[in-house]
C-alpha positions in Angstrom: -4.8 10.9 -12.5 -5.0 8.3 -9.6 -7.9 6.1 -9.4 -10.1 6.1 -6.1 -10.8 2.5 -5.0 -11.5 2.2 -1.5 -13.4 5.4 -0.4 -16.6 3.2 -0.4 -14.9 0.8 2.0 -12.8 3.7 4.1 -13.7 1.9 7.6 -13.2 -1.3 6.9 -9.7 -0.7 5.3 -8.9 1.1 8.0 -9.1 -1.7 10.4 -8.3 -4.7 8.4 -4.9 -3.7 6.1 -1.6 -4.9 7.2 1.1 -2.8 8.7 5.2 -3.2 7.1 7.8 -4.8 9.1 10.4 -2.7 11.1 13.0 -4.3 9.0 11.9 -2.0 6.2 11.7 1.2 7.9 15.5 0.5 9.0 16.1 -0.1 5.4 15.1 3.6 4.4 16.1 5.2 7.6 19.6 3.8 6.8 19.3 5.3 3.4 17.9 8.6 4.2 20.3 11.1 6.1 17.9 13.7 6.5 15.2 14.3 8.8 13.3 17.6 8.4 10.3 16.2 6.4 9.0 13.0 4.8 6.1 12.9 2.2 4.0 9.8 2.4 1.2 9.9 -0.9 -1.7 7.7 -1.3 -1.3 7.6 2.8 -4.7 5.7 2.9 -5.4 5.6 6.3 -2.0 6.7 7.6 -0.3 3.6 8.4 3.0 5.2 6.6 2.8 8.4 8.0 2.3 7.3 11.9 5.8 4.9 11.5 7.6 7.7 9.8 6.6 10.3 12.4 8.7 9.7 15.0 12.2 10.0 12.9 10.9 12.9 10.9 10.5 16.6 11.7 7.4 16.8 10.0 5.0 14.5 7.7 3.1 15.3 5.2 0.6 12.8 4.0 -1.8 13.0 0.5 -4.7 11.1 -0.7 -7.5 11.4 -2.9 -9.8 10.1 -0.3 -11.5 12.6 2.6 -12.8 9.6 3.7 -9.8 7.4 3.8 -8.2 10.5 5.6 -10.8 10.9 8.6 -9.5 7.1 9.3 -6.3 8.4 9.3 -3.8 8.3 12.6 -3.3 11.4 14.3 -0.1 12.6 15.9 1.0 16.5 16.2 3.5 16.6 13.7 1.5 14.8 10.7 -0.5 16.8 8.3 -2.9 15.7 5.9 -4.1 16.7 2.8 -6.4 15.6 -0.1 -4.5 16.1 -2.9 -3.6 13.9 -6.2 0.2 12.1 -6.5 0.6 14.4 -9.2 0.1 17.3 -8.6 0.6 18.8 -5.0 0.7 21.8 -2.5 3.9 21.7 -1.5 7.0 23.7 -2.7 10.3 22.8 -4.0 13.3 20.9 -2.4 11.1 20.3 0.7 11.7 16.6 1.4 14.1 13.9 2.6 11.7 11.1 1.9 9.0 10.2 -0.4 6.8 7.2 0.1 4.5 5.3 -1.6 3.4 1.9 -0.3 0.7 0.1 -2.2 -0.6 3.3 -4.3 2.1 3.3 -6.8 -0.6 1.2 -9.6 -3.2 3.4 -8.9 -1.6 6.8 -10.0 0.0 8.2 -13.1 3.7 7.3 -12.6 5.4 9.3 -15.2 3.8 12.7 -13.4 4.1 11.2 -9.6 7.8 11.0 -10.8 8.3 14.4 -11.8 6.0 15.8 -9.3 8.4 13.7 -6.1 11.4 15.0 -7.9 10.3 18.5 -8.0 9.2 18.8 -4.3 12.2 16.4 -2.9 15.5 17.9 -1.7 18.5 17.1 -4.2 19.5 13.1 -3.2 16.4 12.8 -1.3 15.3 9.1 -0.9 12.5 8.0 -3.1 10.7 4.7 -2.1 8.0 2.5 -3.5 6.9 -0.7 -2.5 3.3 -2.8 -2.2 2.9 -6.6 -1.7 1.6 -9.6 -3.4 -1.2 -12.8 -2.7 -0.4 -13.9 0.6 0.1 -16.7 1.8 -1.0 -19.0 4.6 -0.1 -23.1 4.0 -0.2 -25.4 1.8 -3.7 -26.2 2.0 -5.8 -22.9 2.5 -3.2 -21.3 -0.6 -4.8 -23.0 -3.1 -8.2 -21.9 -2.1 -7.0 -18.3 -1.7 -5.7 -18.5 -5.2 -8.1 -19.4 -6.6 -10.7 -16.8 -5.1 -7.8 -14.2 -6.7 -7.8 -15.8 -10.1 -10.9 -17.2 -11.0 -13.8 -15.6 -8.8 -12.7 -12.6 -8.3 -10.0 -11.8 -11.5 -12.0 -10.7 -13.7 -12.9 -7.9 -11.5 -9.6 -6.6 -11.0 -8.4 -3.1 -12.7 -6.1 -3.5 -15.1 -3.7 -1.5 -12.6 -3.3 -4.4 -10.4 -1.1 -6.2 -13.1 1.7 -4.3 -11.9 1.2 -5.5 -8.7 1.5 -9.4 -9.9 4.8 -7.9 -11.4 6.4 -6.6 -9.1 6.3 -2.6 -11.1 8.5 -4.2 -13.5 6.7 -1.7 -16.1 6.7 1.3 -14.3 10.2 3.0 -15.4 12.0 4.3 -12.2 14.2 6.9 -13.2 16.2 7.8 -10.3 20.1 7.0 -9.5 21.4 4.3 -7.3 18.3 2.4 -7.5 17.9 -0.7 -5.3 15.2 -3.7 -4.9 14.6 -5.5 -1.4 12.0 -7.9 -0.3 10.5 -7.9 3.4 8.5 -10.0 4.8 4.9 -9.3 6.9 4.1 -11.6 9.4 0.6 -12.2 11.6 -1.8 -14.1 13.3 -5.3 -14.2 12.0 -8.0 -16.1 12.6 -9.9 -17.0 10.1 -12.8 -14.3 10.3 -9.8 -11.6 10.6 -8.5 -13.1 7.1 -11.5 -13.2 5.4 -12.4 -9.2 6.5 -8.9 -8.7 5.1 -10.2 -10.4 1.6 -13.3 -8.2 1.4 -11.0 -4.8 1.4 -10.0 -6.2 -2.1 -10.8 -3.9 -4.9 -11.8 -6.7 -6.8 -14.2 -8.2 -4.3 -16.1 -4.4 -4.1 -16.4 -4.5 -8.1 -17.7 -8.3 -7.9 -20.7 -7.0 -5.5 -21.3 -4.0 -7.5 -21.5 -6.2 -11.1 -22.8 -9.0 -9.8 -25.2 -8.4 -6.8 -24.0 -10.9 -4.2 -20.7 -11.3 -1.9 -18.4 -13.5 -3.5 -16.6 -14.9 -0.3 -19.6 -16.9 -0.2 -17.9 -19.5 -2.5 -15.3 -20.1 -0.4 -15.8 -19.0 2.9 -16.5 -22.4 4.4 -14.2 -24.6 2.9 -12.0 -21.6 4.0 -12.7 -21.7 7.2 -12.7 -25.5 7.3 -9.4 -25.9 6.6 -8.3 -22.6 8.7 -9.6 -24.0 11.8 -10.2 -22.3 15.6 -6.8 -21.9 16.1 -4.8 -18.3 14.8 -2.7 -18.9 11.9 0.3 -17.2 10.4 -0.1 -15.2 7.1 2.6 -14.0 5.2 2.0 -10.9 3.2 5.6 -10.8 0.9 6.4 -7.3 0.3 8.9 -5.7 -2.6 10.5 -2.3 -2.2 12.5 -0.2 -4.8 14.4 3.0 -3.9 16.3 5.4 -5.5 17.5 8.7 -5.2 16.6 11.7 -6.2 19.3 14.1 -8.5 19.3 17.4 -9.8 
């Protein structure tokens, strides 16, 4: 069963989460010959869904959240629905795509598997991908680092291991399976960054266990170092695809 972790915090992740580069949507769309129907699940928000709409037929878009989904985007030929990765209302061999960007950790993979191969079309495309700590400079990294390992870790769920991994221990059993790394790139102030920071799981659990906010401890040598100015952040994003046999 997938865990909910950002109901509480719908809004705010909404507006402050990054978007993917168009270099991987080429990727997929270079990898996926059909175009009836994509499935996006753990949509969030619908940041997925809205870039896939325009090269699909149709979209259909799960989460767990109602409240993530009334932040959702809205276009005529999206539909959402709050429904599990595992199990879901939609019937066989419907799908040329299946997406799941930064959600993977959060559900049961072995049944999401099953469930995506079940409701995908025979050599559908199947792809997963989510991102790491980003990264600013030289300076502000170490700082941001150590807000992930030492404030903040011990609040993580165990989940987000296979994040720092890269899902080396999720098994991916689908056929011609490939691994690519984008890159996302933006310009934040530093307020911007540090709203980013408090859509962390981790950061919610600290305030719930703990009682205070822990950007506190490092919001202004944080924004010392980060300056007036905009800076670049670099989110570094991993993507695995496969495809789908039967």
């Amino acid at each position: 069963m997938a865990l909910d972790r950002f109901s509480s915090h719908a809004a705010q992740y909404a507006q402050f989460r990054i978007s993917y580069p168009p270099a991987l949507y080429e990727f997929l769309l270079s990898i996926t010959p059909g175009r009836t129907a994509a499935w996006d699940c753990g949509t969030g928000n619908g940041q997925v869904a809205a870039d896939l709409a325009p090269h699909f037929g149709r979209v259909e878009a799960t989460d767990i959240s109602e409240k993530q989904l009334t932040q959702a985007v809205e276009q005529p030929n999206i539909h959402y629905h709050v429904s599990g990765a595992e199990h879901t209302p939609f019937a066989a061999d419907t799908f040329d795509l299946v997406t799941v960007a930064q959600a993977l950790h959060w559900f049961d993979a072995a049944a999401f598997h099953q469930e995506a191969a079940r409701v995908a079309k025979p050599g559908a495309t199947i792809a997963e991908w989510g991102y790491g700590l980003v990264k600013v400079n030289a300076q502000i990294d170490p700082l941001i680092q150590h807000f992930y390992t030492d404030i903040v870790g011990p609040y993580w769920d165990e989940n987000r291991r296979h994040i720092d991994d890269e899902f080396a221990r999720i098994p991916f059993p689908f056929a011609e399976a490939q691994h690519r790394r984008f890159e996302e790139r933006q310009h934040w102030d530093a307020e911007r960054f540090l709203r980013y920071l408090q859509t962390w799981s981790s950061v919610q659990h600290y305030q719930q266990a703990v009682g205070e906010e822990p950007l506190r401890q490092i919001e202004q040598p944080l924004r010392e170092l980060w300056g007036a100015e905009k800076r670049e952040v670099c989110f570094p994003i991993f993507l695995r695809t496969g495809k789908i046999s039967k």
